[in-house]
N, C-alpha and C positions, 0 to 999 in steps of 0.2 A: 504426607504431602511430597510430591514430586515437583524437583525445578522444569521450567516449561520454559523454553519461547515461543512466543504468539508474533506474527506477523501482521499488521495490518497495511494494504495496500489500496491509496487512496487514489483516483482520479477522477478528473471532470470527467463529466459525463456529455456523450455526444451531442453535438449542437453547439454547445457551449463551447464560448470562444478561450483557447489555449492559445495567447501572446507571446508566452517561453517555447513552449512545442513549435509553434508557426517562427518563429528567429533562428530556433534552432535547425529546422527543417529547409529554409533559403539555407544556411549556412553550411550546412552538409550538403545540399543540391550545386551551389558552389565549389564545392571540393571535389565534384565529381558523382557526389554518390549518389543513384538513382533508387526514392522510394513516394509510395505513394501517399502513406501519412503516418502524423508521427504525434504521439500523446506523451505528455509529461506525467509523469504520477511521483505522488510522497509514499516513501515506505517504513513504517514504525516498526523496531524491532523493540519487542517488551518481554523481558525475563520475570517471569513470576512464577509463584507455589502455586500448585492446586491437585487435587484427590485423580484427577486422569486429565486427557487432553479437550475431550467435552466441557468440562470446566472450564480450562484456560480459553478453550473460545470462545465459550456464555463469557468470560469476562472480557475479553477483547473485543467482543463483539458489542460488548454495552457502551466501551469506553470510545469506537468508531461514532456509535451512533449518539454518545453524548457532548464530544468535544472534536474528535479526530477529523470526524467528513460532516459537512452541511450537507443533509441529505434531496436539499433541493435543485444542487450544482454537483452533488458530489454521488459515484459508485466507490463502495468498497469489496474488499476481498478481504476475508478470514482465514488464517491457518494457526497451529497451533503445534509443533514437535519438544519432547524431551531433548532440555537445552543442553548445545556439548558440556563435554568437562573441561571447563578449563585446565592446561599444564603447567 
């Protein structure tokens, strides 16, 4: 077994109204900075074992689909790298 970390990156999905993205985006429009839009997303960093990196995202990817994202409001994104070494 090889240590992993999996990423999973959650966001609402288009349409769906984003309250923190839209305050945030007056609030940076306010400061000056010009953009056209702007999406809030959660990102889970998960350290775990597994046999290659396919692994680690079959299991990250079960763990978005079973608690991390509501698939009815929610897109995710899967990745999966050989975690650094800690010094």
């Amino acid at each position: 077994m090889t240590a992993y970390t999996a990423t999973v990156t959650v966001r609402l999905k288009h349409g769906v109204l984003d309250p923190e993205a839209e305050t945030t985006k007056q609030n940076l429009e306010r400061l000056g900075f010009e953009l056209s839009e702007l999406r809030s997303a959660d990102r889970f960093e998960i350290d775990l074992e597994a046999d290659d990196a396919a692994e680690a995202e079959q299991r990250a990817e079960s763990m978005a689909e079973r608690l991390l994202a509501n698939p009815t409001i929610h897109d995710y994104e899967v990745s999966a790298a050989p975690a650094a070494e800690s010094t």
